[in-house]
N, C-alpha and C positions, 0 to 999 in steps of 0.2 A: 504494500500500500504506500502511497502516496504522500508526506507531510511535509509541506516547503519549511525550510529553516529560518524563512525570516515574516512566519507566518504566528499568529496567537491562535489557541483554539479554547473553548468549553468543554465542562465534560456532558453537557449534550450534547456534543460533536457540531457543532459551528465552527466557523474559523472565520478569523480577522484578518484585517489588511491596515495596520496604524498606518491614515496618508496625513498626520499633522493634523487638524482639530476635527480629520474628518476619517470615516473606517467603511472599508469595504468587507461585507458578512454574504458567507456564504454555507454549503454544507459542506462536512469531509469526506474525503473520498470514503474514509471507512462508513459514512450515514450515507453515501449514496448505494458504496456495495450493498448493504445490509437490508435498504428499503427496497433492491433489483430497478427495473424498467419505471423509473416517474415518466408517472403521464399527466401530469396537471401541478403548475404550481400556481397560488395565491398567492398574489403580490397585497403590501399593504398599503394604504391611501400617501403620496408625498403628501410631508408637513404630521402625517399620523406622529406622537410620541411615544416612548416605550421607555419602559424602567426595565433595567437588568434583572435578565428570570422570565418577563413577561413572552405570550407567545404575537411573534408578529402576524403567523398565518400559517400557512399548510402547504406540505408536498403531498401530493396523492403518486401512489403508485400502483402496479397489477398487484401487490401484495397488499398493502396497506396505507393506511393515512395517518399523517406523522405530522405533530405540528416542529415550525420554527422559533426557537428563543431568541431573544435578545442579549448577545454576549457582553453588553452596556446598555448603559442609563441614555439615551440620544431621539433625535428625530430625525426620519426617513425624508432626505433628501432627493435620493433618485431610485430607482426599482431599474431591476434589470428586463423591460418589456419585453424583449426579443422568448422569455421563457414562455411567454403565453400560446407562441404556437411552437414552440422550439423545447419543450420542457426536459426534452435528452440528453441538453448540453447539462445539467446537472451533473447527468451520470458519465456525456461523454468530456467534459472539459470543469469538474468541481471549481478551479481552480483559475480558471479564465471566461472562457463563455458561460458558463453556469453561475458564477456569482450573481447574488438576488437582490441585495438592496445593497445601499450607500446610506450612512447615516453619521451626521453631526454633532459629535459627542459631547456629554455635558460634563463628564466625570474622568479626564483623563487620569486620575486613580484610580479607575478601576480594571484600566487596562493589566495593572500589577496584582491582579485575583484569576487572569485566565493562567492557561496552561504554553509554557513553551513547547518547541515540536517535540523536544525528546522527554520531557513530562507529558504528553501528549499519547505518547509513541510506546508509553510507561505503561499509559491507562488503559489503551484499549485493549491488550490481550485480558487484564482481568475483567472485563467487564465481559468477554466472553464464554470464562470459567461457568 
C-alpha cells in the first residue's frame, strides 16, 4: 500500500495535504482498498464548516457506504467535482485525482494530533488483527 511521506493521515484513514492555512483531504489508499469499487461520492456544500471528528459526507461503494471525517476543525473551500461522474479516481488515483475537498483551516494545532506516514503505516496492520 501506498502512504506519501510528506502526507498526514487519521486513524479513520483520511489523509492530508498541509498547503499553509489551507489542507487538501482525501481517503487512503488503505480506505479505498478496503471499501473495493466506489461508485458515488458526496461532496459537501463550499463554505459548509466542520469541526474535527465530524463527518463531511459519504463514499458509496459495491460493498458499502462509508462516511468521510474531518481530519481538522476548517471550512470547505473547494470539492473535488470531477468525483461526481469520475468516482474511481478515488480508488484509481487516492492521492491525486481522487482527492475530495480543500478546506481552510482554523486550528493549525491540530495538525500535530494526526498521524505521520510511518505512524500511519504502524496503524493499519493492527486495525486489521
Amino acid at each position: 500500500m501506498d502512504f506519501p511521506k510528506d502526507l498526514l493521515y487519521s486513524e479513520s484513514h483520511e489523509w492530508l495535504r498541509d498547503e499553509g492555512g489551507r489542507a487538501t483531504i482525501g481517503l487512503t489508499d488503505y480506505a479505498q482498498s478496503q471499501l473495493k469499487d466506489i461508485v458515488y461520492v458526496d461532496l459537501p456544500e463550499i463554505g459548509s464548516e466542520f469541526k474535527k471528528g465530524e463527518s463531511m459526507g459519504v463514499v458509496e461503494s459495491v460493498k458499502t457506504v462509508a462516511d468521510v471525517f474531518s481530519p481538522i476543525t476548517g471550512k470547505v473551500v473547494e470539492t473535488n467535482h470531477t468525483l461526481k461522474n469520475s468516482p474511481q479516481f478515488v480508488n484509481e488515483d487516492p492521492y491525486g485525482k481522487g482527492w475530495i475537498i480543500k478546506m481552510e483551516m482554523k486550528n493549525k494545532g491540530e495538525l500535530k494530533e494526526l498521524l505521520s506516514f510511518k505512524a500511519y503505516q504502524d496503524f493499519v496492520p493492527k486495525e486489521e488483527e
